[in-house]
C-alpha positions in Angstrom: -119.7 12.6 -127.1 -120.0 10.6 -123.9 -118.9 7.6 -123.3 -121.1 5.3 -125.1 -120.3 1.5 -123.5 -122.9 1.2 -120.8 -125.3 -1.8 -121.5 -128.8 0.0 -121.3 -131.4 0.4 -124.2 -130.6 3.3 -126.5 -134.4 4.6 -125.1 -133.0 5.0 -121.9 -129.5 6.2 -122.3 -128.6 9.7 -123.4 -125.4 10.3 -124.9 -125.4 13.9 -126.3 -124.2 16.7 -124.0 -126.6 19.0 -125.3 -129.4 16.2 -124.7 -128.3 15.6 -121.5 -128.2 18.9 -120.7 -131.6 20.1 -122.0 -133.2 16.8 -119.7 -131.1 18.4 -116.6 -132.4 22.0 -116.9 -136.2 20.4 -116.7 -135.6 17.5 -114.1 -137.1 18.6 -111.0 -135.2 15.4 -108.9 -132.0 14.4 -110.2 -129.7 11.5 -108.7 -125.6 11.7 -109.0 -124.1 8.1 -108.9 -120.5 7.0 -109.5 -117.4 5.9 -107.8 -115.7 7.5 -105.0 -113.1 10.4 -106.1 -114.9 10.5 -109.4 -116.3 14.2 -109.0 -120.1 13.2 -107.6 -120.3 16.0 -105.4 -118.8 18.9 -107.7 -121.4 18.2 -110.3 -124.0 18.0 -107.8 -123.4 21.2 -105.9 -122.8 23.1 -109.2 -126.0 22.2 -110.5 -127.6 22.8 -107.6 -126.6 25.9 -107.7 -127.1 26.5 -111.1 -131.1 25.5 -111.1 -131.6 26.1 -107.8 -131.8 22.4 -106.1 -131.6 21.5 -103.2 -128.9 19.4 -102.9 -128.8 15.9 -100.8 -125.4 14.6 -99.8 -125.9 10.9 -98.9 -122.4 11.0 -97.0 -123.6 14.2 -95.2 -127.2 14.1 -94.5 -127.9 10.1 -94.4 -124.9 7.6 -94.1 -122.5 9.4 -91.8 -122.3 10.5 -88.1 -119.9 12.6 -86.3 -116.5 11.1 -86.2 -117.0 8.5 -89.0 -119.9 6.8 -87.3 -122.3 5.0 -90.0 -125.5 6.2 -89.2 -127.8 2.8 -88.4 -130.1 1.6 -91.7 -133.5 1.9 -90.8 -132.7 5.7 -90.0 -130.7 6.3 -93.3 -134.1 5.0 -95.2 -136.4 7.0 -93.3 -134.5 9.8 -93.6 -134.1 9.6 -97.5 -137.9 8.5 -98.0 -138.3 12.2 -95.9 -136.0 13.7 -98.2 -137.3 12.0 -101.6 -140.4 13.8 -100.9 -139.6 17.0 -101.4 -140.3 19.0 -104.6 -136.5 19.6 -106.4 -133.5 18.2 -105.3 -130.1 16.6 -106.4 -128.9 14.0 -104.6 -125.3 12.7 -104.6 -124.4 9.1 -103.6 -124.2 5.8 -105.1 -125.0 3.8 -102.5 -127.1 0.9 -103.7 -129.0 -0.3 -100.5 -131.7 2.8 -101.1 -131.9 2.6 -104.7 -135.2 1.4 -104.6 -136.9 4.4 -102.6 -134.7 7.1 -104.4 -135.1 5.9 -108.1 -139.1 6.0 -108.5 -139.0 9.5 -107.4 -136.3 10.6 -109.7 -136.7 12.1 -113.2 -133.0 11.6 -114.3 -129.8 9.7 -113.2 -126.5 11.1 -114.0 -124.2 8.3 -113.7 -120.3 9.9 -114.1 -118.0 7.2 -115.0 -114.6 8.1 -114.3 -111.6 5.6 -115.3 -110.1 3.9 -112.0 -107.1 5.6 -111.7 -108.9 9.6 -112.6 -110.7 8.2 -109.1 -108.2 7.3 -107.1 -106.2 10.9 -107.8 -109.7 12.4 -107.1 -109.4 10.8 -103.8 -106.1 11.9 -102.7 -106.4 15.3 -104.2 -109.3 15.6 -102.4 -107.9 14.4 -99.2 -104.7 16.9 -100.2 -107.1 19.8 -100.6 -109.1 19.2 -97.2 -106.5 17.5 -94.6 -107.3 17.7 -91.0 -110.4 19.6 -91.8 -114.3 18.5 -92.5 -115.6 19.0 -96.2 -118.6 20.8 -96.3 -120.6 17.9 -98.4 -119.3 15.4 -95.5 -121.0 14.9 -92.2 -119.6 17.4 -89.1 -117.2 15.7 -87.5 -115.8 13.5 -90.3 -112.4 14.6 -91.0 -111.3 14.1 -94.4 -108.6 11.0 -94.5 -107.8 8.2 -96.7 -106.2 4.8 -96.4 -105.3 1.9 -97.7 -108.8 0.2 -97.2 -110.6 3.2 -98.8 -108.1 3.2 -101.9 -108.7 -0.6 -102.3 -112.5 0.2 -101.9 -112.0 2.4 -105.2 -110.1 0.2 -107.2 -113.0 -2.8 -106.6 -116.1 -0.4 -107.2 -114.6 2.0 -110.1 -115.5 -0.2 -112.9 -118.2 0.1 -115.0 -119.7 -2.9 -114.6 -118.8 -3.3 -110.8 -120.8 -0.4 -110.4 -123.7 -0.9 -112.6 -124.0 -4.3 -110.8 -123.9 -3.0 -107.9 -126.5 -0.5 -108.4 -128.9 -2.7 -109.9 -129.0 -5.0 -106.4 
């Protein structure tokens, strides 16, 4: 079973793999939220692959710029109403700024919920895996790293409800 302690109706929450997986294999735009280090990305690019998505990276193709650079607002929106537009697609990121252009045009959210700490190994492991070098779902130019501030950004967001609230803004 999934974990069952989110706060939406029961109409709008599915919490049967086998449910969840049937809606997946139909959804034609699908959205991957959760915290940072929580395993967004390795859902996202193997479902992609699996039903043949294309697959959005809000990190990669809208937030960032080479060398860390956040890529300015109005241009992350219009590139992500572009992008909503299209046919299939999965598209990883939380962010909560462009939630209300990307969740009209989605048919299902898959929100993974990963306890705190799960995240913060995620984080490292990741950063472990891909030191001095540029992931491929992270902008060119963005080497991986992690530090203090990014660590302590992951501690305040990885809670259910942090998240949840956040999202709903």
């Amino acid at each position: 079973m999934m974990d069952q302690k989110v706060d939406l109706p029961p109409r709008q929450q599915i919490t049967d793999l086998e449910q969840a997986a049937k809606h997946i294999r139909t959804a034609r735009r699908i959205l991957v939220i959760g915290c940072s280090g929580g395993g967004k990305s390795t859902l996202s690019l193997k479902i992609a692959r699996r039903f043949g998505l294309s697959y959005i990276s809000l990190d990669r193709d809208v937030y960032w710029l080479p060398g860390w650079v956040t890529r300015d607002r109005v241009e992350q929106r219009m590139i992500i109403t572009s992008r909503i537009l299209e046919e299939r697609w999965i598209m990883d990121g939380t962010n909560p700024s462009s939630l209300d252009i990307r969740l009209p045009r989605t048919d299902f959210v898959v929100w993974v919920r990963m306890p705190r700490l799960v995240c913060i190994w995620g984080a490292i492991s990741r950063w472990a895996k891909w030191i001095g070098r540029t992931r491929p779902e992270m902008a060119p130019g963005c080497i991986e790293k992690i530090d203090l501030e990014f660590l302590r950004f992951i501690c305040k967001r990885c809670s259910a409800r942090t998240l949840a609230a956040n999202s709903l803004r």
